[in-house]
C-alpha positions as CSV (number, residue, x, y, z in Angstrom):
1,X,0.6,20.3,-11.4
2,X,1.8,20.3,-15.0
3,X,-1.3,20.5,-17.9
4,X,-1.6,17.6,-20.2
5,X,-4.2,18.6,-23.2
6,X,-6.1,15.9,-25.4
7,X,-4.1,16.1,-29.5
8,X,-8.0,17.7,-30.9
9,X,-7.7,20.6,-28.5
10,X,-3.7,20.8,-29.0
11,X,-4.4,20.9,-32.7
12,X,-7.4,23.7,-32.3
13,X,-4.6,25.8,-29.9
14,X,-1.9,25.3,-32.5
15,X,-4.3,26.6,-35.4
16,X,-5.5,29.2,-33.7
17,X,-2.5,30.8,-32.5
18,X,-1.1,30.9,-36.4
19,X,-4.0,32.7,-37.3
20,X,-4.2,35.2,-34.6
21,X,-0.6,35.5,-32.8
22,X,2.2,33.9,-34.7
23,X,3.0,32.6,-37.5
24,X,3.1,28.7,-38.5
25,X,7.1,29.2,-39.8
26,X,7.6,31.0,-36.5
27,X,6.2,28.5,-34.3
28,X,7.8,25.6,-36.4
29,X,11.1,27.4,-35.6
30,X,10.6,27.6,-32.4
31,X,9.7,24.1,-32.0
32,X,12.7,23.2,-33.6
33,X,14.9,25.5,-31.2
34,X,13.5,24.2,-28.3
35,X,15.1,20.2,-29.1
36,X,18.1,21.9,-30.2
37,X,18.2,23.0,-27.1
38,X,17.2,20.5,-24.7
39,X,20.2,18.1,-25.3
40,X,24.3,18.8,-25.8
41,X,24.3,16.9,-29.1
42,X,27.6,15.8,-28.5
43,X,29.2,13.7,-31.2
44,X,27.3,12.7,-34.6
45,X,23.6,13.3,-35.2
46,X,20.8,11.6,-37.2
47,X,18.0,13.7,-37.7
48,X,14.8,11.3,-39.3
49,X,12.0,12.9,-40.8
50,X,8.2,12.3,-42.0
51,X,6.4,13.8,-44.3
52,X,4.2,16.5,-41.6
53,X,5.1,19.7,-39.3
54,X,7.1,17.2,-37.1
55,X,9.7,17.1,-40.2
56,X,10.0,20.8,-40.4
57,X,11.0,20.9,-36.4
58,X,13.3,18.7,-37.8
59,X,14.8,20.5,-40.2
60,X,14.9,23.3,-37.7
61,X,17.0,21.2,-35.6
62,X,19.6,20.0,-38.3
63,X,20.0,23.9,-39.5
64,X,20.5,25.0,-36.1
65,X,23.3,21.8,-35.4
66,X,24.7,22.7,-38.6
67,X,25.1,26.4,-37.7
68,X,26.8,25.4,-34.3
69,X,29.5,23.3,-35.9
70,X,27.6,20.2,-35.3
71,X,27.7,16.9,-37.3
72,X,24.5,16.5,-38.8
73,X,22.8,14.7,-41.7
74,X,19.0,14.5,-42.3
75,X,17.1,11.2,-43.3
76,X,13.9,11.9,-45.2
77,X,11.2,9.2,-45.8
78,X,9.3,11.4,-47.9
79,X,10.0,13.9,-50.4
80,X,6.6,15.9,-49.2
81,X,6.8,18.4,-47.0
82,X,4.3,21.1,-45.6
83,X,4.5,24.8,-46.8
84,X,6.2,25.6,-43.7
85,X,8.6,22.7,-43.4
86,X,9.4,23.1,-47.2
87,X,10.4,26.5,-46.2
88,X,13.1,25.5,-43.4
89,X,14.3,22.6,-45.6
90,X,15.4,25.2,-48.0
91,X,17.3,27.0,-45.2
92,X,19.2,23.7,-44.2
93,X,19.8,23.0,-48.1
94,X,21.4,26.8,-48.1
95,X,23.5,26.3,-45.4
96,X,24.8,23.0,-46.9
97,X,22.9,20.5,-44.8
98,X,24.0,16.7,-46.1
99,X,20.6,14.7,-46.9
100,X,19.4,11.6,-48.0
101,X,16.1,9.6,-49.0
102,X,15.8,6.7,-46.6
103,X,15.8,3.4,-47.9
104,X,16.0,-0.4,-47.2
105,X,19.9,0.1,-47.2
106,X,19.6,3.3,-44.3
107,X,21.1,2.2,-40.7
108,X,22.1,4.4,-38.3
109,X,24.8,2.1,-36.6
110,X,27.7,4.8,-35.4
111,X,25.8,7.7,-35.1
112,X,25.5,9.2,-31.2
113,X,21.9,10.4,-31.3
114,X,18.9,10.4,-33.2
115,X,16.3,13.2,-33.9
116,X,12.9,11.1,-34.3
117,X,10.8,13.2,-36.2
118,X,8.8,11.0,-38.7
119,X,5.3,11.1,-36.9
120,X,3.3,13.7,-34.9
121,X,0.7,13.1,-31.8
122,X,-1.7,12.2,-34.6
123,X,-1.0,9.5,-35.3
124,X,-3.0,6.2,-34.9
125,X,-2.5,2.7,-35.8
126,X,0.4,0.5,-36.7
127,X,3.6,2.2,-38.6
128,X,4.1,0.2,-41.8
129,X,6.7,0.3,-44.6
130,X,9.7,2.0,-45.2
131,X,8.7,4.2,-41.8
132,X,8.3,0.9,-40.0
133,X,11.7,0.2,-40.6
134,X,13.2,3.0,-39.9
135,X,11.9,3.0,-36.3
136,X,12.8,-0.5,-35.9
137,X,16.9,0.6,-36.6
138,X,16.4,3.4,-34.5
139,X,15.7,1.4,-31.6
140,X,18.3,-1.3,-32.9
141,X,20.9,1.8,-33.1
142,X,22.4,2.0,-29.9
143,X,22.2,5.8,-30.1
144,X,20.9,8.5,-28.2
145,X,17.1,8.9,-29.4
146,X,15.3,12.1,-28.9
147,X,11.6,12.5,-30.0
148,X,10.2,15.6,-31.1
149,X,6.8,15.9,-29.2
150,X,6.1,12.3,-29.2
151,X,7.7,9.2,-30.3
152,X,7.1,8.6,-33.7
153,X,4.1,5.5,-33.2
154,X,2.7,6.3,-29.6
155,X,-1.0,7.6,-29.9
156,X,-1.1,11.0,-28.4
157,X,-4.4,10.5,-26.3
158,X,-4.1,7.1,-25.6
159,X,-0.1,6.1,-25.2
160,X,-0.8,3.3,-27.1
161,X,1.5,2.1,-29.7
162,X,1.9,-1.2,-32.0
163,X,5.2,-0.2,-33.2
164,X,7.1,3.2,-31.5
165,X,10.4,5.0,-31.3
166,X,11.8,4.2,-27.6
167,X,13.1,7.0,-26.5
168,X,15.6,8.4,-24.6
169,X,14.8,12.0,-23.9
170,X,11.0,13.0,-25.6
171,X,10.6,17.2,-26.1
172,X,7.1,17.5,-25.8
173,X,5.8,20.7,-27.8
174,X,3.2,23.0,-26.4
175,X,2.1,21.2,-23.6
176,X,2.1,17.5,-22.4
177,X,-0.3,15.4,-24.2
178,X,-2.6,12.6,-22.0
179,X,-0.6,9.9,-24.5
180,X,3.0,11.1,-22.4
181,X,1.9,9.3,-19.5
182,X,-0.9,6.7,-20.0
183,X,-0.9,3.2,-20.8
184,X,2.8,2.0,-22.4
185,X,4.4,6.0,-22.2
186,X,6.2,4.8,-19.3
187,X,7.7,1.8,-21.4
188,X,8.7,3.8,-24.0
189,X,9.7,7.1,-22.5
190,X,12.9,7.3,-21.1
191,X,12.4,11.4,-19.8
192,X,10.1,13.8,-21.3
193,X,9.7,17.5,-20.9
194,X,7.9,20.5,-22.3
195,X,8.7,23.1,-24.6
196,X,6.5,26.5,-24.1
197,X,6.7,27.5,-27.4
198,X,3.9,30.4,-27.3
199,X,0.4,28.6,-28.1
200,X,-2.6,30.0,-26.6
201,X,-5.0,26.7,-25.4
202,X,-8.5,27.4,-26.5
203,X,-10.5,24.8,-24.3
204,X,-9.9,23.1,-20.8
205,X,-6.4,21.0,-20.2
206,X,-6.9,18.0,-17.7
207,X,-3.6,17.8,-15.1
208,X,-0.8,15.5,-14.0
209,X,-0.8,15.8,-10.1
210,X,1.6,16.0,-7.7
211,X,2.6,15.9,-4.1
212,X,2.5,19.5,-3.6
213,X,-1.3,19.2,-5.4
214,X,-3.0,17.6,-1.9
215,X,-1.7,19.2,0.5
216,X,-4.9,21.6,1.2
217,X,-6.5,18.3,2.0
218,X,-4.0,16.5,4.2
219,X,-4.4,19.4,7.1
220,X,-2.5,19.0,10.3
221,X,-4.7,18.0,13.1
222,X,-5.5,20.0,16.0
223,X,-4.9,18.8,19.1
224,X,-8.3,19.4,20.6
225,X,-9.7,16.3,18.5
226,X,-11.2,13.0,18.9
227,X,-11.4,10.2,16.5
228,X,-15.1,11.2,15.7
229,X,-13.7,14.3,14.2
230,X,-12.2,12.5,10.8
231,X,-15.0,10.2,10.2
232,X,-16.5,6.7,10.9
233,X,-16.2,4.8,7.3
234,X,-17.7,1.3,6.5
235,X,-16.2,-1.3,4.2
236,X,-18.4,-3.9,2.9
237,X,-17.5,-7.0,1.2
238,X,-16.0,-10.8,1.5
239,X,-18.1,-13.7,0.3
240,X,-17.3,-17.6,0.9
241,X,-15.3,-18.1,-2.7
242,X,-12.4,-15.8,-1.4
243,X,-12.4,-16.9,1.7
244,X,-9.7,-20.0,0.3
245,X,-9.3,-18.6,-3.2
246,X,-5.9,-17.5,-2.9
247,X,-3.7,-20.7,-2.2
248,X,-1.0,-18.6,-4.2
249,X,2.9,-19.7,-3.5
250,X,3.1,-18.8,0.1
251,X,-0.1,-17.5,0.8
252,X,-2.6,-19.1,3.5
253,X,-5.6,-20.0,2.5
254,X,-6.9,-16.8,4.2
255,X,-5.0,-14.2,2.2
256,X,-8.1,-13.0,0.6
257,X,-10.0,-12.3,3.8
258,X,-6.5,-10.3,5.4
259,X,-6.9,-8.1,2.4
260,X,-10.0,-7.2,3.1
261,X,-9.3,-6.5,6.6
262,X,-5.9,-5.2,5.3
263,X,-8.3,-2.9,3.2
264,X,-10.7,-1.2,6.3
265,X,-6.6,-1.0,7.7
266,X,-5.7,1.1,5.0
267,X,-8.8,3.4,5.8
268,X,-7.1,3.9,8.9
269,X,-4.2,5.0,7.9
270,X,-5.2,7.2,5.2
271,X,-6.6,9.2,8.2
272,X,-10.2,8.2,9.2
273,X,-11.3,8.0,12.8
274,X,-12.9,4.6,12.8
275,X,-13.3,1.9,10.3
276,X,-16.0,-0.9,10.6
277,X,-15.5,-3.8,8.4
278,X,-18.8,-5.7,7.4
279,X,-18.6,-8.6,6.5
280,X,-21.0,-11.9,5.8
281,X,-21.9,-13.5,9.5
282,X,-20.8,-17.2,9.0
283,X,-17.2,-15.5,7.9
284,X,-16.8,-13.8,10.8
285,X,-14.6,-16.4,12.7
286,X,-12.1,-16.6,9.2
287,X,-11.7,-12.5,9.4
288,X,-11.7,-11.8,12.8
289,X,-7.9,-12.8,13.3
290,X,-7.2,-9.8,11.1
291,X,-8.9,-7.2,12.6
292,X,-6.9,-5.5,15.1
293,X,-7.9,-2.0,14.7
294,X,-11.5,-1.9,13.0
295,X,-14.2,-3.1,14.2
296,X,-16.5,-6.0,12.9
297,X,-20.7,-6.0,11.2
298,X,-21.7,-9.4,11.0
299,X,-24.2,-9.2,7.6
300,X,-26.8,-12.2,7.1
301,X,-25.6,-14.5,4.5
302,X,-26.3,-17.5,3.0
303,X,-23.8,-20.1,1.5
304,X,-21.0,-17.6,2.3
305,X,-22.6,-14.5,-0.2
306,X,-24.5,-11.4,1.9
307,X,-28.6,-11.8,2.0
308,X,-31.1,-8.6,2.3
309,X,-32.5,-8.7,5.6
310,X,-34.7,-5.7,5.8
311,X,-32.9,-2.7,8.1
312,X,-29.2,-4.9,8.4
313,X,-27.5,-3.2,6.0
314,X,-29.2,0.3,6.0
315,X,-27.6,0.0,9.6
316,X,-24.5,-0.7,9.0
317,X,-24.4,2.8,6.2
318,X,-26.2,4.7,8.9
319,X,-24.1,8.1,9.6
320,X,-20.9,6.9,7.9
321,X,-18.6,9.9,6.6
322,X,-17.7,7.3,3.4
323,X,-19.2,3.6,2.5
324,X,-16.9,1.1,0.4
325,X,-18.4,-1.9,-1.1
326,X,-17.7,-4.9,-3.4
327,X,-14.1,-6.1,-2.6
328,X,-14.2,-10.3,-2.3
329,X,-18.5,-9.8,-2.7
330,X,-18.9,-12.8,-5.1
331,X,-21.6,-12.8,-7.2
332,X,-24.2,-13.4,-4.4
333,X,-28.1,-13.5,-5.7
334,X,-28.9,-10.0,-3.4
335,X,-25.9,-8.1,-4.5
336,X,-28.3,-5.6,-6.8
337,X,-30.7,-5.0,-4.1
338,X,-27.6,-4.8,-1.2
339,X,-26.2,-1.6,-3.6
340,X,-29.7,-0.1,-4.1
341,X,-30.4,0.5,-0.8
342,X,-26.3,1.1,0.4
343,X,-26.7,3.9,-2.3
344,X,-30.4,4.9,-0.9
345,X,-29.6,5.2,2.5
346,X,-25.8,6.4,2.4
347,X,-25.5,9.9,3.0
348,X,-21.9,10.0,2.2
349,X,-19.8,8.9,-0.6
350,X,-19.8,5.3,-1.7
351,X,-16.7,4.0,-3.0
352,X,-18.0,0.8,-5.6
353,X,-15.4,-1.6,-5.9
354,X,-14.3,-5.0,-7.9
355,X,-17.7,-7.2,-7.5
356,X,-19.8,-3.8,-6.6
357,X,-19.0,-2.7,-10.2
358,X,-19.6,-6.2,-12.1
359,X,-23.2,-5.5,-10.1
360,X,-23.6,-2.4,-11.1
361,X,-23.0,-3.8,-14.8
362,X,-25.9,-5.8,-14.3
363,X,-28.3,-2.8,-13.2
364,X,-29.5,0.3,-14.3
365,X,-27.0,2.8,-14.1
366,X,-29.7,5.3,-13.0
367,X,-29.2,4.8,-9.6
368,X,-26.0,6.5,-8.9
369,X,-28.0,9.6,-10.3
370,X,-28.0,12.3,-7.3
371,X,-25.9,9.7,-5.4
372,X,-21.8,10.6,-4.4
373,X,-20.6,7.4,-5.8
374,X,-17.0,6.8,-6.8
375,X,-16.5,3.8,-9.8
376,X,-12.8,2.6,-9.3
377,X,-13.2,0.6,-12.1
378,X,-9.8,-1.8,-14.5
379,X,-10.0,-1.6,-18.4
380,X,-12.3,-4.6,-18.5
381,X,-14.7,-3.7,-15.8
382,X,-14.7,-0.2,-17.4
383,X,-15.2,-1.9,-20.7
384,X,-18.4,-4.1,-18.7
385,X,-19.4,-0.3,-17.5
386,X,-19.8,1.4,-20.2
387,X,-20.1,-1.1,-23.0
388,X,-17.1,0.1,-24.8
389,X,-14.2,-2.4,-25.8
390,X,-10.9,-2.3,-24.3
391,X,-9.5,-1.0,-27.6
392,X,-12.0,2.0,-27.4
393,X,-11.0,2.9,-24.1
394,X,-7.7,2.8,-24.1
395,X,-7.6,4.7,-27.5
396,X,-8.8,8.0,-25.3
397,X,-8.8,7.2,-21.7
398,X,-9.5,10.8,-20.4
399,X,-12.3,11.9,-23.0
400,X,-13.9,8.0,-22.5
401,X,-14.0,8.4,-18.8
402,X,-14.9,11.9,-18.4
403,X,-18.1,11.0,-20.7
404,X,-19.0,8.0,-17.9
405,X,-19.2,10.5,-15.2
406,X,-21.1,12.9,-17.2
407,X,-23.6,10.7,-17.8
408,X,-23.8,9.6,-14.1
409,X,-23.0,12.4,-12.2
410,X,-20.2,10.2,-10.4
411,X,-16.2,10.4,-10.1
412,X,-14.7,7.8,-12.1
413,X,-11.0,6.2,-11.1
414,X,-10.0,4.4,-14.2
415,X,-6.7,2.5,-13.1
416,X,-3.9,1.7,-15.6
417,X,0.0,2.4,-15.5
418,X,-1.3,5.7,-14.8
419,X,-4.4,6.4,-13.4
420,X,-7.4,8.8,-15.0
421,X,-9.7,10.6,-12.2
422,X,-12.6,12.8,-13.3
423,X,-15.8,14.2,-12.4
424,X,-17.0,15.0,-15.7
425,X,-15.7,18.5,-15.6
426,X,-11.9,17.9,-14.4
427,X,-10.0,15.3,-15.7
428,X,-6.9,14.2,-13.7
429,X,-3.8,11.9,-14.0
430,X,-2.1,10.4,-11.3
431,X,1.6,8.7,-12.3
432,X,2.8,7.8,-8.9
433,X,2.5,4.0,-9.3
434,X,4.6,1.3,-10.6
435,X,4.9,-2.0,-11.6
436,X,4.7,-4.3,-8.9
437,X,1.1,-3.1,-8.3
438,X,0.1,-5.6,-10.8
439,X,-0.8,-8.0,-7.8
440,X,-3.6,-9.3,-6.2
441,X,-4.9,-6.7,-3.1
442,X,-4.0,-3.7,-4.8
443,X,-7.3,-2.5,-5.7
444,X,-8.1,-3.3,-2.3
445,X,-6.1,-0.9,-0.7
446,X,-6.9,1.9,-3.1
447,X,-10.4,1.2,-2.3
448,X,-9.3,1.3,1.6
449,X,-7.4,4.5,1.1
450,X,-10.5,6.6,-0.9
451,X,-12.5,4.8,1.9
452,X,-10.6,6.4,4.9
453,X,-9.9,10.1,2.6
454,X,-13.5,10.7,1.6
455,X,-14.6,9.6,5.4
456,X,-11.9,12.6,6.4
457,X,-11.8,14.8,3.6
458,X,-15.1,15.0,1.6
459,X,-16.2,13.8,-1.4
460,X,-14.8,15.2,-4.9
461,X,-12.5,14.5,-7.9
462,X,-9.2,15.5,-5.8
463,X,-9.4,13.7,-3.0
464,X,-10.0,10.4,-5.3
465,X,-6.8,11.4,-7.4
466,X,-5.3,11.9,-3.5
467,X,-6.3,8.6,-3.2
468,X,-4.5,6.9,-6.3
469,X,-1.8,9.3,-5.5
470,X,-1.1,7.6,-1.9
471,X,-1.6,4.3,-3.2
472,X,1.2,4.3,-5.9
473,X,3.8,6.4,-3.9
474,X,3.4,3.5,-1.1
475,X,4.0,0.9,-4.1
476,X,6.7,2.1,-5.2
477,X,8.2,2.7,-1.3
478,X,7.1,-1.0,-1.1
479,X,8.7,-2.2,-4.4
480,X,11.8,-0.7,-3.7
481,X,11.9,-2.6,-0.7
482,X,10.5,-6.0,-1.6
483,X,11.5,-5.6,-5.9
484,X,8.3,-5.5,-8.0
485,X,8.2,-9.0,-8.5
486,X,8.2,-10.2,-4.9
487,X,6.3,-7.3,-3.3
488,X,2.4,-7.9,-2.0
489,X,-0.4,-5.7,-2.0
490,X,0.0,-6.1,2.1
491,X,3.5,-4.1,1.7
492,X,1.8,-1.2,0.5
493,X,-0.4,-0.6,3.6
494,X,2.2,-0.2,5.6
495,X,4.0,2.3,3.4
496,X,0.9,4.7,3.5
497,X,2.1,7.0,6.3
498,X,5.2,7.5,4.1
499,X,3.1,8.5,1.0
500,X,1.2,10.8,3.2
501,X,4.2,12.4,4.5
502,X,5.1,12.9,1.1
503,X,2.1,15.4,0.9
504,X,2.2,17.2,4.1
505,X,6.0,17.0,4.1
């Protein structure tokens, strides 16, 4: 488990450990210390400098190459400077540090690495001007780029960037901030690591999980057990329109239908006792052929999309351990009034899902008050949720999702290159994924995996982050496999007893 900390509560820590433990030249110097020492710095270095308290780690780093014999020369883009950094460029101008102002002429063709120090984890927006260049011939270099806390354009909450430094090797400072993992990090970020440099965090950090981070919740079973003992879970879905809505090169017609039956699967192998797959009655015959394990709920329909027949689907909820719905559901006319009474009769957690969440759009989020609901929600369903716009979202997705579940008391799994869990009160980030998840299915067997966890494992903010954990460790067992352009959501269902195994080693 390693802390990851929003940049306002990184920037409250930072200011008030200079008032009330160390000093700002101290810290900057350690900083600076710490990328000096996270790479040899073999052969010729460029270190590139802003105007802020990035630059002065920077010229920490070219004094301390300097004093180990190093070849060193600093590139400034501003001749400002903070009290603190103006302080440690005087040191490097002592000890004979070669400088120069950056201009349109600068290149750093034929130097071995390059210290990015221009911008902080502040940052927002697109990089323009002479600093806009200078990241572009960084990247153009060929050299060995090293980012001091974050790479010079990438938003620290967010990951985000318009225009960033790609980096080799990125030296995070204080602690990990949320922008080092989500959204384009993973693009951009060649390896990153942390430098404890002594600030004291005043407020609550959210965490990157890990393997090691489920195991209290993947317990070994005894062997005085029966399947009744990890729960009976329900998955509800399917409508007519998916039934042939995947004539994709080399899929049957039915493909959409086998991933929803791939999906109550996936419950089972994320270590419920008995999955029953519901499903609307005049599909039966498509989805039967799929069902091996699970069994099937016929659900009255009408033109392919589920009806409300007073008492059919309050049945089907009865005494589950964990409910999933809205995977392939359509936009049928009783959708609303299906999810009203799932959530009023469920017991358990409901897992709401692709077409469950465009439905709850639609309604009054007050009814997942006092409910155990879990939102697995994209960016643009998110964006439907909570009627922010993608660019919003994805400028702070932690803070943005946290604030969701707050307001409705539910745990919210906002997926992305790396996916945000939270509660309201923790916020977690799960990494474990990878690219060839960007196919169709995929959601569906995270939703079939949180389906068959909270039927075993109970409902809370961990075991949903369990739940995106599996589902990207399998993806990326099933990409290395099948390469992440050929490789089906299918794949990754039957890589889940690897993931798990992952967990409980």
């Amino acid at each position: 488990m390693k802390k990851a900390v929003s940049v306002k509560l990184m920037r409250e820590s930072d200011a008030h450990t200079i008032k009330n433990l160390v000093g700002g030249r101290e810290l900057m110097y350690r900083a600076g210390s710490a990328i000096f020492s996270a790479c040899p710095w073999n052969g010729t270095t460029a270190v590139v400098c802003g105007s802020g308290n990035n630059a002065g780690d920077g010229y920490v780093l070219a004094l301390l190459l300097k004093q180990a014999g190093k070849d060193v020369k600093l590139y400034l883009l501003s001749e400002k400077k903070s009290e603190d950094g103006a302080y440690w460029f005087e040191r490097c101008t002592e000890a004979g540090v070669e400088w120069e102002r950056c201009s349109e002429l600068t290149r750093f063709e034929g130097r071995d690495n390059i210290a990015d120090c221009i911008f902080g984890t502040g940052f927002r927006g697109r990089p323009e001007g002479l600093a806009a260049l200078m990241i572009e011939r960084i990247n153009q270099s060929g050299a060995y780029v090293v980012s001091a806390d974050i790479n010079s354009g990438l938003e620290g909450d967010g990951g985000m960037a318009e225009l960033c430094v790609r980096s080799d090797l990125t030296v995070s400072i204080g602690e990990f901030k949320t922008g080092h993992f989500l959204n384009m990090a993973g693009d951009v970020i060649g390896r990153a690591v942390n430098a404890d440099i002594g600030i004291e965090l005043v407020g609550r950090p959210y965490f990157l999980l890990e393997a090691e981070d489920f195991s209290p919740l993947m317990k070994k079973r005894p062997h005085y057990c029966s399947k009744s003992d990890f729960g009976y879970v329900a998955v509800i879905g399917g409508s007519t329109e998916y039934l042939g809505a995947a004539k994709l090169a080399g899929m049957s017609a039915n493909a959409a239908l086998s991933r929803l039956a791939g999906q109550s699967r996936a419950a089972l192998r994320a270590g419920c006792g008995v999955a029953k797959l519901a499903v609307p009655r005049s599909l039966v015959t498509a989805v039967g052929p799929y069902i091996l394990e699970s069994t099937l709920a016929p659900v009255s329909d009408e033109d392919g999309h589920m009806i409300y027949v007073p008492g059919e689907i309050e049945a089907v909820v009865k005494r589950m351990a964990a409910v999933s719905v809205g995977m392939g559901w359509g936009r049928g006319r009783d959708n609303a009034r299906l999810l009203e009474r799932i959530l009023a009769e469920s017991e358990c957690p409901v897992i709401i899902d692709a077409d469950g969440l465009n439905t709850l759009a639609e309604t009054d989020r007050g009814i997942l008050k006092g409910r155990r609901t879990v939102l697995t929600p994209h960016l643009k369903e998110f964006s439907r949720l909570s009627g922010l716009s993608p660019k919003e979202i994805l400028a702070d997705p932690v803070r943005t999702a946290e604030e969701y579940a707050r307001d409705t008391g539910s745990v919210v799994l906002l997926k992305g290159p790396a996916t945000v869990v939270t509660d309201g009160e923790n916020g977690y980030i799960v990494n474990s994924g990878c690219p060839g998840m960007a196919t169709a299915g995929s959601g569906d067997v995270l939703a079939g995996i949180l389906t068959g966890l909270f039927g075993r494992c109970g409902y809370g903010a961990l075991t949903a982050a369990c739940g995106a954990y599996i589902a990207g460790y399998a993806s990326r067992l099933a990409e290395r496999e099948k390469g992440e352009i050929s490789m089906l959501s299918s794949d990754t269902v039957e890589y889940i007893p690897e993931a798990i195994k992952s967990i409980t080693g």
